[in-house]
TORPA-4810 file (N, C-alpha, C, O; in nm, 3 decimals):
<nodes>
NODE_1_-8.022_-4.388_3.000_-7.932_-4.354_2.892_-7.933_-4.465_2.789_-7.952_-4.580_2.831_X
NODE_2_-7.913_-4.441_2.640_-7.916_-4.509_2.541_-7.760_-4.546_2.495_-7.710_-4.469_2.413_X
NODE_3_-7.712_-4.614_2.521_-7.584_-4.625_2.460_-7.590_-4.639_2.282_-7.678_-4.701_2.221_X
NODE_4_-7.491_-4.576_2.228_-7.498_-4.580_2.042_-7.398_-4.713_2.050_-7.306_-4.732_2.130_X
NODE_5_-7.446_-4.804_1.937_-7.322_-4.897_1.954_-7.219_-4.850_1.851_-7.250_-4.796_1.745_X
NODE_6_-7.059_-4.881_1.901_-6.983_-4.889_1.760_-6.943_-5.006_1.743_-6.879_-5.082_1.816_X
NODE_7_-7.015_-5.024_1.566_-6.986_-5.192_1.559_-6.922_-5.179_1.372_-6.960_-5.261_1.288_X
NODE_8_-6.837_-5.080_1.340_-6.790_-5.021_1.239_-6.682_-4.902_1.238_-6.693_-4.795_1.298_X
NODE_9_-6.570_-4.946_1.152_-6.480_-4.791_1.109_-6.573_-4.677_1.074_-6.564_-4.568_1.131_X
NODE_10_-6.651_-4.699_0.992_-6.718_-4.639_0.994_-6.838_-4.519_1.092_-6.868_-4.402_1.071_X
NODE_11_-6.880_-4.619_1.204_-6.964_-4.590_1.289_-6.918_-4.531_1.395_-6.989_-4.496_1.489_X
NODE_12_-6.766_-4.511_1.386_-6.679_-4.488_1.457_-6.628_-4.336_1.408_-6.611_-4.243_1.487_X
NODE_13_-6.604_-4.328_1.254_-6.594_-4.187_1.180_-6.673_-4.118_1.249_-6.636_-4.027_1.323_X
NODE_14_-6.803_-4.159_1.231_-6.955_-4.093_1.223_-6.951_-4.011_1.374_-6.984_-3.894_1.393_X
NODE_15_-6.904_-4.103_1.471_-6.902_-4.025_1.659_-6.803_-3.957_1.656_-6.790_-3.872_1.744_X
NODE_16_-6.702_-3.971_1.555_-6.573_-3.850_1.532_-6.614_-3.724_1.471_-6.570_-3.611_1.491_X
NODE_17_-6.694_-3.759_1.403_-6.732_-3.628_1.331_-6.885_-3.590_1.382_-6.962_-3.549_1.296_X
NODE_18_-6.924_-3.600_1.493_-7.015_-3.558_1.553_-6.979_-3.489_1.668_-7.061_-3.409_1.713_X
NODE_19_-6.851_-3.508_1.736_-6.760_-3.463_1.831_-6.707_-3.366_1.789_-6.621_-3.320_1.864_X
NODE_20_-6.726_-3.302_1.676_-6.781_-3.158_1.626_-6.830_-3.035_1.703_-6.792_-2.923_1.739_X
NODE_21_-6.943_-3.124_1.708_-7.058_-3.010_1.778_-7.109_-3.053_1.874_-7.195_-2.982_1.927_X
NODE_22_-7.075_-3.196_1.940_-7.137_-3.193_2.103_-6.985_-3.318_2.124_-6.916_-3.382_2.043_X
NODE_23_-6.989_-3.302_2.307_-6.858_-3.389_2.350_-6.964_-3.555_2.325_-7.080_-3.598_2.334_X
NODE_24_-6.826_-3.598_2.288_-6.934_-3.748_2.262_-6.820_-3.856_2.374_-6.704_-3.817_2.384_X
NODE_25_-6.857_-3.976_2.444_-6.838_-4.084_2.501_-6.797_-4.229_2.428_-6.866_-4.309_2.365_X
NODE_26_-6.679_-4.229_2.457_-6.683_-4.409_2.370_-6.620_-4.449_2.471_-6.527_-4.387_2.523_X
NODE_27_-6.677_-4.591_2.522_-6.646_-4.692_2.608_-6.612_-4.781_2.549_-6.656_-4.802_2.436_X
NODE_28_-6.529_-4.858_2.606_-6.458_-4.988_2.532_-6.500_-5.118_2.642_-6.454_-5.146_2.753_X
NODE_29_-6.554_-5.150_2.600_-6.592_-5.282_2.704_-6.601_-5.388_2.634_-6.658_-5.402_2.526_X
NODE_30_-6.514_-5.499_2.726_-6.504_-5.622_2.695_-6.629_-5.724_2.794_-6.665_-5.705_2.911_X
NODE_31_-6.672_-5.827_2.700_-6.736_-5.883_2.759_-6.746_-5.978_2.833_-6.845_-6.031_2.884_X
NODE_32_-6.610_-6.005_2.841_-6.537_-6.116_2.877_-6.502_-6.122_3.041_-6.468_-6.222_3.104_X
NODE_33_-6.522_-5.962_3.100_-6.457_-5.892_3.171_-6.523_-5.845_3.278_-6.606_-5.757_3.253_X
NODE_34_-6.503_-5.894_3.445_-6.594_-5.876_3.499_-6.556_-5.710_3.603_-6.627_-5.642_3.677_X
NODE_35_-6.469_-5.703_3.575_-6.403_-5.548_3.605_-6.483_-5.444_3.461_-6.510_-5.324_3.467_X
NODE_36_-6.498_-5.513_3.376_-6.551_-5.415_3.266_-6.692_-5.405_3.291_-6.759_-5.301_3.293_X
NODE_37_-6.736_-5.538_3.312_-6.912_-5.544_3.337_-6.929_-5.423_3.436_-7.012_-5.334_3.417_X
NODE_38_-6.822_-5.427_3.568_-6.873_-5.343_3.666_-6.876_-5.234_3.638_-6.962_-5.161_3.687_X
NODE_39_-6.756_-5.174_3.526_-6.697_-5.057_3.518_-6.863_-5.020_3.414_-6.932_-4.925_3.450_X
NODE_40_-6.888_-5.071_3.343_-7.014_-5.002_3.248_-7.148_-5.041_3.355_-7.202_-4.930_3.364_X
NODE_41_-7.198_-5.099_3.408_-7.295_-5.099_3.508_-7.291_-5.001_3.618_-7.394_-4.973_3.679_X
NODE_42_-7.169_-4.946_3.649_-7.192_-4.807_3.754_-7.201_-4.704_3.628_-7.309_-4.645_3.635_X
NODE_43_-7.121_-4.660_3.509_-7.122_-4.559_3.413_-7.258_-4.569_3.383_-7.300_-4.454_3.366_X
NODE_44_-7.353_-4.658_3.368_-7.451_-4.618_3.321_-7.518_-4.629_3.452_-7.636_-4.633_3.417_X
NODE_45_-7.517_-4.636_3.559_-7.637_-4.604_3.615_-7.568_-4.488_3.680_-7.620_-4.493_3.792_X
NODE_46_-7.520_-4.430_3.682_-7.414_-4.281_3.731_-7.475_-4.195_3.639_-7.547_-4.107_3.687_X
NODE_47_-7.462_-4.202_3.507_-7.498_-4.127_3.392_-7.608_-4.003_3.415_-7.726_-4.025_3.385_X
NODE_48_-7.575_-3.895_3.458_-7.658_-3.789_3.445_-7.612_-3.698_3.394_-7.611_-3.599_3.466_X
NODE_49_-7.555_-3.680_3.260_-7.492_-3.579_3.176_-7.608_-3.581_3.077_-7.659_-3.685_3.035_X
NODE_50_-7.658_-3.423_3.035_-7.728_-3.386_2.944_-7.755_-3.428_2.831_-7.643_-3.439_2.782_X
NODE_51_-7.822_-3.459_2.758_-7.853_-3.524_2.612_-7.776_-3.472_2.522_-7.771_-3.503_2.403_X
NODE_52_-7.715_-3.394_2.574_-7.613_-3.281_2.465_-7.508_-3.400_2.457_-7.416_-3.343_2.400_X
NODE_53_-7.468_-3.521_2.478_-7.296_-3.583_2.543_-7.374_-3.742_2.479_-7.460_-3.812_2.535_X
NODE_54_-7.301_-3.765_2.334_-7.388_-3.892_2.314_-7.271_-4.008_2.330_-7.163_-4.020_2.271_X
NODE_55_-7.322_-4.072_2.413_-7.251_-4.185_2.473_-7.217_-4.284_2.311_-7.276_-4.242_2.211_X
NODE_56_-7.137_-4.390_2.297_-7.093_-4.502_2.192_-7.049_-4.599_2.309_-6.980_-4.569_2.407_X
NODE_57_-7.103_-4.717_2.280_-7.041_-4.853_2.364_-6.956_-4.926_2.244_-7.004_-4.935_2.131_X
NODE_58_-6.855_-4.965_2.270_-6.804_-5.064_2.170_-6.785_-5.188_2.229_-6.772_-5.181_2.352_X
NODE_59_-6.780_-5.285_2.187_-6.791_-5.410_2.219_-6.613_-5.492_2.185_-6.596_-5.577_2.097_X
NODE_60_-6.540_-5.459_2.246_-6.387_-5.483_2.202_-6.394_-5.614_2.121_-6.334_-5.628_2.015_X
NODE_61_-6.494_-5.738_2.195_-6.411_-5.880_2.155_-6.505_-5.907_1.987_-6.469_-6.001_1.916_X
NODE_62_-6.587_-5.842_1.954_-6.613_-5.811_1.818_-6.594_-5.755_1.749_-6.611_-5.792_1.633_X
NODE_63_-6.546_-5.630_1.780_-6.510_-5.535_1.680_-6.346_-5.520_1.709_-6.301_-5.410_1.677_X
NODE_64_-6.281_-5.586_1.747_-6.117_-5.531_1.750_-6.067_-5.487_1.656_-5.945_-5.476_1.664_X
NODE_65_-6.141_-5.437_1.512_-6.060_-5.384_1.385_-6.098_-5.212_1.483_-6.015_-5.131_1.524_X
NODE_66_-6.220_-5.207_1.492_-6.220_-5.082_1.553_-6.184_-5.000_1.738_-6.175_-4.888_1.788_X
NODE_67_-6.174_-5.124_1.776_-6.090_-5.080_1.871_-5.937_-4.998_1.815_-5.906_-4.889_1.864_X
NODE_68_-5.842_-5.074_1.700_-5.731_-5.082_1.682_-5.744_-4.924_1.583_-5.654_-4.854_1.537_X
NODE_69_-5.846_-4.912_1.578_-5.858_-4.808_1.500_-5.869_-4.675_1.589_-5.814_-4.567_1.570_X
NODE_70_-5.937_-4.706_1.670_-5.918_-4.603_1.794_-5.806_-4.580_1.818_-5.753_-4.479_1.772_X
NODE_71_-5.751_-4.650_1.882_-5.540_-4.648_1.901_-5.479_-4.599_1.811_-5.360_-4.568_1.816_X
NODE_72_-5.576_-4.581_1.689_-5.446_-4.526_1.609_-5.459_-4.362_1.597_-5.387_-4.263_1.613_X
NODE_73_-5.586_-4.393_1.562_-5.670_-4.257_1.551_-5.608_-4.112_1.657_-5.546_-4.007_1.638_X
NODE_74_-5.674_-4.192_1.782_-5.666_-4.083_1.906_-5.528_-4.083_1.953_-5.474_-3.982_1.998_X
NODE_75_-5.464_-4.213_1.941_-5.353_-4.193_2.003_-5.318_-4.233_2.151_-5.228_-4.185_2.220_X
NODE_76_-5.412_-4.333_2.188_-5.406_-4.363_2.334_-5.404_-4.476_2.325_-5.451_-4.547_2.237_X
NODE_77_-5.330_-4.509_2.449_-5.305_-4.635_2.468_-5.461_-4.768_2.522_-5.534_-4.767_2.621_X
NODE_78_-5.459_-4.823_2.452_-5.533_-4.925_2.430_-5.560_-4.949_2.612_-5.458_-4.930_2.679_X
NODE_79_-5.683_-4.988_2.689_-5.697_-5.031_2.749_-5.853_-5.070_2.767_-5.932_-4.999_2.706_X
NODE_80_-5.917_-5.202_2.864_-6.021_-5.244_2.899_-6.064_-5.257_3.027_-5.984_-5.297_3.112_X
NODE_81_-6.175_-5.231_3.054_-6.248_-5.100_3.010_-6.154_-4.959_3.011_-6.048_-4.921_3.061_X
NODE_82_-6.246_-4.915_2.938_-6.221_-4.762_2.882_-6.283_-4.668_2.855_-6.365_-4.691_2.766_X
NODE_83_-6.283_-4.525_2.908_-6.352_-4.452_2.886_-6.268_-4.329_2.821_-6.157_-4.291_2.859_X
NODE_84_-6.353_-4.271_2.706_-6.286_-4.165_2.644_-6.353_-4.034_2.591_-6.435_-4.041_2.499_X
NODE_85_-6.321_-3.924_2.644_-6.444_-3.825_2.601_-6.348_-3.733_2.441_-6.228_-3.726_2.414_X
NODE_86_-6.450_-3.688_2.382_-6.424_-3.699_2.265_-6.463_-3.525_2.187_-6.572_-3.471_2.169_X
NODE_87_-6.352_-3.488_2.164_-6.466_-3.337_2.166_-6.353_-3.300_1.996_-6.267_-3.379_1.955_X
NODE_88_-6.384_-3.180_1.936_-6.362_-3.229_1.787_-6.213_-3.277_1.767_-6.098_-3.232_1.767_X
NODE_89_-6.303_-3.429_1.742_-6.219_-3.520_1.707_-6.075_-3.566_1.771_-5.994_-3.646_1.724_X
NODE_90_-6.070_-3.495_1.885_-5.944_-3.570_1.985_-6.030_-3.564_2.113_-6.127_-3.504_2.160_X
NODE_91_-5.919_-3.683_2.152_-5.915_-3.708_2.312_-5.907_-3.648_2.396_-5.797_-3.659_2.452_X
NODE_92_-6.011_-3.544_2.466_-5.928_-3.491_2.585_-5.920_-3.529_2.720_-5.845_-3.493_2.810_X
NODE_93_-6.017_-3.613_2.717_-6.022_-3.699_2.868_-6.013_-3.843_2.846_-6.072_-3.885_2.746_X
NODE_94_-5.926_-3.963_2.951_-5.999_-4.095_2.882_-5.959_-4.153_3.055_-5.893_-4.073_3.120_X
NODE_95_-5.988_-4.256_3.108_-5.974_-4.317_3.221_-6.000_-4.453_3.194_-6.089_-4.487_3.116_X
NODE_96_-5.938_-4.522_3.246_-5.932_-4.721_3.278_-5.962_-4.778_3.375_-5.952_-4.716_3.481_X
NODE_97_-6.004_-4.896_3.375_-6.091_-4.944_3.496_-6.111_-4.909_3.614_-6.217_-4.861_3.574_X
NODE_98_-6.113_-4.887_3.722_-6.188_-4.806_3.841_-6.136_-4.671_3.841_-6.150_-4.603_3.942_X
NODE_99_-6.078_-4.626_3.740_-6.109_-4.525_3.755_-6.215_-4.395_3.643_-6.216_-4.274_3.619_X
NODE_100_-6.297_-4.528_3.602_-6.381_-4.488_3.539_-6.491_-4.362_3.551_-6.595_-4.420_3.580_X
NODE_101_-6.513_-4.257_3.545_-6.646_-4.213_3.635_-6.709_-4.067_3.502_-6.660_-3.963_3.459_X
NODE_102_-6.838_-4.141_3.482_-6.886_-4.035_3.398_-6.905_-3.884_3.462_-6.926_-3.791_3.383_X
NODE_103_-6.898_-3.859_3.604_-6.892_-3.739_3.640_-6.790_-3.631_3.598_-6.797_-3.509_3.610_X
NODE_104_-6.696_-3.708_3.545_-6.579_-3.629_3.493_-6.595_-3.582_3.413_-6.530_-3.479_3.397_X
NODE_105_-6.688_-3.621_3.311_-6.705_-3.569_3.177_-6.759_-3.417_3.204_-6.719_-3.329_3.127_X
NODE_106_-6.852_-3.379_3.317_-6.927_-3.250_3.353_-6.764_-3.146_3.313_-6.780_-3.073_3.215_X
NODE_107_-6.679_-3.142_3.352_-6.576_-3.045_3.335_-6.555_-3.043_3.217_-6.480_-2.946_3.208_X
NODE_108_-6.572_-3.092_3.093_-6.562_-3.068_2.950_-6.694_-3.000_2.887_-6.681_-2.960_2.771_X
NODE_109_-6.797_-2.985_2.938_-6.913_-2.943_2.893_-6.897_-2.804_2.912_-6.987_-2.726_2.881_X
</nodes>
């Protein structure tokens, strides 16, 4: 799997408004974080959801304008790691550290 990075409000619009027409993935991972390292090292090697489901990694401790933008946006409470599935333009699934698991996403497809 290819993770998209979000490293922009912008780049961040762009997976909102692509969550349109396919469920899209944004992870919030800190790097700082060895519960986060784990939490994105099983998500991606777990990852067997269809090319249809385009994953976004964000990088929290660089981009925190767009983390904060997420929170405002979706409406969820801020947490690290984070997983959030994304279908037009709201939240309908999101989970926090172990209980992370991209298999979940299969029930939104």
């Amino acid at each position: 799997m290819d993770w998209e990075t979000l490293d922009s409000t912008e780049s961040l619009q762009a997976a909102l408004d692509a969550s349109h027409k396919q469920v899209v993935v944004l992870f919030k991972h800190s790097t700082r974080c060895s519960v986060s390292r784990m939490a994105l090292k099983m998500t991606t090697n777990a990852w067997d959801l269809p090319d249809s489901v385009r994953p976004f990694l964000l990088d929290l401790l660089a981009h925190r304008d767009v983390s904060q933008r997420i929170t405002d946006t979706l409406k969820i409470h801020h947490e690290s790691p984070q997983m959030l599935v994304i279908q037009n333009g709201e939240c309908i699934h999101h989970a926090n550290h172990s209980y992370i698991d991209p298999t979940a996403v299969k029930a939104y497809l």
